[in-house]
C-alpha positions in Angstrom: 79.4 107.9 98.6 82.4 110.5 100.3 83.2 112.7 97.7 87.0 114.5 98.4 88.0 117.3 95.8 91.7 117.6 96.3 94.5 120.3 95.6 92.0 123.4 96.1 93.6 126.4 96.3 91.3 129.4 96.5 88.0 130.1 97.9 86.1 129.7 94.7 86.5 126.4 94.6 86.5 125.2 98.2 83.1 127.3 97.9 82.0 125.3 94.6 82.6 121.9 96.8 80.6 122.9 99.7 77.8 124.1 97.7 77.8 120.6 95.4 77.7 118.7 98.1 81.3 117.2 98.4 82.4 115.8 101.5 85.7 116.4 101.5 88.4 119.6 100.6 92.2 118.9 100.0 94.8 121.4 100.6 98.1 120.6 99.9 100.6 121.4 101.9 103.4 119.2 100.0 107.0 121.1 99.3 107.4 121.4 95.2 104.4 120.4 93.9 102.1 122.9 91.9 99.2 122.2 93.9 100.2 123.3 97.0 98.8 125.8 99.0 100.1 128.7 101.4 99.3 129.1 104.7 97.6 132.5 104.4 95.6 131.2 101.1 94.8 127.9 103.4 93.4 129.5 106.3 91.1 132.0 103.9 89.5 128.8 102.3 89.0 127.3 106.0 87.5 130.3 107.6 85.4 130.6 104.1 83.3 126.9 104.3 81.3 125.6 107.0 80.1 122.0 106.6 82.6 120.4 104.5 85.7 118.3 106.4 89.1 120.6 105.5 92.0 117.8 105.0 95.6 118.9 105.2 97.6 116.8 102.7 100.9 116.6 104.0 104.5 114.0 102.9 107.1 112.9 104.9 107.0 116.3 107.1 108.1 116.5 110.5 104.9 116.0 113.0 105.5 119.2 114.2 105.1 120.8 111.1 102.1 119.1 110.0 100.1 119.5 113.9 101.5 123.2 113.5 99.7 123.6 110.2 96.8 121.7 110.9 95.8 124.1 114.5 96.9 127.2 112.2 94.4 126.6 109.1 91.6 124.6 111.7 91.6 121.7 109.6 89.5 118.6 110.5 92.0 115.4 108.9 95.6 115.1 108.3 96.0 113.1 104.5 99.6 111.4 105.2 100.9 110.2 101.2 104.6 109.6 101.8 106.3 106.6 103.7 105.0 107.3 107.3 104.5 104.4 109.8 101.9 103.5 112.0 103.3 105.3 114.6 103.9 107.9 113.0 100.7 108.5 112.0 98.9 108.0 115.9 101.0 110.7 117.1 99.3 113.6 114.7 96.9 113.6 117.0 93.6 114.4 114.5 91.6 112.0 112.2 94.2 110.8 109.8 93.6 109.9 106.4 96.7 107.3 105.1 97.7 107.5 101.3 98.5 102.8 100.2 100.1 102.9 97.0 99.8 99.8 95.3 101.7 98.3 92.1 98.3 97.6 90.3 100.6 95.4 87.9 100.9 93.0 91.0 98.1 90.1 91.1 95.6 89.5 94.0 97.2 87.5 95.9 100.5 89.6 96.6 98.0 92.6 97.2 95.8 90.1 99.5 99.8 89.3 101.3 100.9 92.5 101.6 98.6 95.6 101.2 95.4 93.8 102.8 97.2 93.7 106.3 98.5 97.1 105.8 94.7 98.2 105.0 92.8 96.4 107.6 95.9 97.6 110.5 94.8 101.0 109.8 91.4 100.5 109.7 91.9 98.7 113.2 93.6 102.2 114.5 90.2 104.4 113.2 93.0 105.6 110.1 90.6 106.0 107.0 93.1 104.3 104.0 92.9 106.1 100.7 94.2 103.8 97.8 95.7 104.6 94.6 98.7 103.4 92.0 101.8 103.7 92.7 103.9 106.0 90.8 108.0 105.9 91.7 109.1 108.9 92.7 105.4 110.4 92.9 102.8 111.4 96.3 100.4 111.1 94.2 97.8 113.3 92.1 99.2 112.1 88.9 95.8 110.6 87.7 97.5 107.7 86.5 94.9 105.1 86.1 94.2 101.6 88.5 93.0 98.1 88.2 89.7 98.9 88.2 89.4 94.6 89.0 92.1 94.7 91.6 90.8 97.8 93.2 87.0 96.6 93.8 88.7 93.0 95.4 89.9 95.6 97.8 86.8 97.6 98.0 85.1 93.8 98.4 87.2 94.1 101.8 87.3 97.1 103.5 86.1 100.7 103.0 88.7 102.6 101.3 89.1 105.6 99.5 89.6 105.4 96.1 92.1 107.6 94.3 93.6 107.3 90.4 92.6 108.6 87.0 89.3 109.1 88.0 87.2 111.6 86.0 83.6 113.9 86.0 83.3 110.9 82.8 84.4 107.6 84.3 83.7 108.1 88.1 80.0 107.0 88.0 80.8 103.9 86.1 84.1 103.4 88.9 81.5 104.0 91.9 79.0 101.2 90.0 81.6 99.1 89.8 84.3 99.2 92.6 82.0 100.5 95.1 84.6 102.6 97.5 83.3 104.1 100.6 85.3 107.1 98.6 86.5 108.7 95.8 89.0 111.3 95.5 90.2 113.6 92.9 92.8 115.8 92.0 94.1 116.0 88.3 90.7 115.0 86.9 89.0 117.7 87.5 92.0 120.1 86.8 92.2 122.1 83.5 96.1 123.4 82.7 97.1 122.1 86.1 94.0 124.8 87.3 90.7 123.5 88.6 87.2 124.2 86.9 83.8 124.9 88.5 82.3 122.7 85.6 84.5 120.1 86.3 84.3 120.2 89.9 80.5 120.2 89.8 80.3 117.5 87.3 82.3 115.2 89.0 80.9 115.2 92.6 77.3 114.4 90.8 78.2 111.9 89.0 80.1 110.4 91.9 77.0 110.7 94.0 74.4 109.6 91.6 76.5 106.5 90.6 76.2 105.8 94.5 72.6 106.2 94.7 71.3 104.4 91.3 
C-alpha cells in the first residue's frame, strides 16, 4: 500500500513521513490555498529527506512554471489537480501523478462511460491517476467523503490512488475494503488547518497494516 501525506509544509513533518514509512510527500505549490508552500520552505524539506518520493502539487499553471519549480525544489513527481489534458501533462517532462475528480452521486455505469477511459488513457501513458470527489470550484484537499462502493468498482479496475475524507480512523477499513494501489491525505490528518505528528503517524500505520492483514 503507497502511502502519500499531502500539504506538508515544514521539515518536521516531511521528516515524521520518512521516518513512518510513507511513500509519498506533497507540497503544494497551488496559488491561494492555505496549504501551499514557498519555494525556499520547499527546497529545505527536499534537501532534508532522503528516501521518500517529493511530489510537487501544482493547478492549471503554466508548464514552465511547474518544470521551473519541480528542477528548483528536486522533486521526483508532478501532482496535476486542475483541468489539464493529456498533452498537457506528457510535456512536464517527470513522472506525473493526474488528479480524476468524479461526481460520486453519478452511478456505475456513467463512471464506467466516462471516467474509466479517462483512467485507463493515463494509465496507458505511465500517468499514475489519483481519484477523489469532485467538489465545484475546489482542487481538492477538502476531505469531502467518496462512494466507498463506487470507488472500489474502480479500484476493481485499475490501480489508482485514492484521495477523499479519508482518516488515521477510517483508512484501514477504506484499504480493506476498496483496495487502492494508494491512499492520499491531506485534511485528515490536519488539526486547525496545521498538521500533527500523531496524526500523521497514525494514519500511515493504519494505512499499511490494513494492507498487510
Amino acid at each position: 500500500m503507497k502511502v502519500k501525506i499531502c500539504g506538508v509544509r515544514d521539515v518536521k513533518s516531511a521528516l515524521v513521513c520518512e521516518s513512518s514509512s510513507a511513500d509519498f510527500i506533497g507540497l503544494n505549490f497551488v496559488p491561494n490555498v492555505h496549504r501551499k508552500v514557498d519555494i525556499s520552505s520547499a527546497i529545505e524539506i527536499s534537501n532534508s529527506i532522503n528516501t521518500i518520493k517529493k511530489v510537487g502539487v501544482f493547478a492549471d499553471q503554466p508548464i514552465e512554471h511547474v518544470v521551473s519549480i519541480i528542477n528548483q525544489c528536486d522533486l521526483d513527481y508532478a501532482q496535476l489537480s486542475g483541468n489539464e489534458n493529456l498533452e498537457y501533462c506528457m510535456q512536464i517532462g517527470f513522472p506525473v501523478i493526474k488528479s480524476i475528480k468524479i461526481d460520486f452521486n453519478s452511478n456505475i455505469k456513467t463512471i464506467k462511460e466516462t471516467i474509466f477511459p479517462q483512467i485507463d488513457n493515463l494509465i496507458h501513458n505511465k500517468i499514475i491517476p489519483l481519484v477523489e470527489s469532485y467538489v465545484p470550484g475546489s482542487y481538492g484537499g477538502t476531505g469531502t467523503e467518496i462512494s466507498i462502493d463506487l470507488a472500489k468498482q474502480i479500484a476493481e479496475n485499475f490501480d489508482i490512488i485514492l484521495a477523499g475524507g479519508l482518516t488515521p480512523l477510517n483508512v484501514k477499513n477504506m484499504v480493506d475494503y476498496i483496495k487502492p494501489w494508494g491512499v492520499d491525505v491531506a485534511s485528515g490528518v490536519e488539526s486547525e488547518k496545521k498538521q500533527t505528528t500523531n496524526q500523521i503517524i497514525e494514519f500511515i500505520s493504519n494505512a499499511k497494516n490494513g494492507d498487510n492483514e
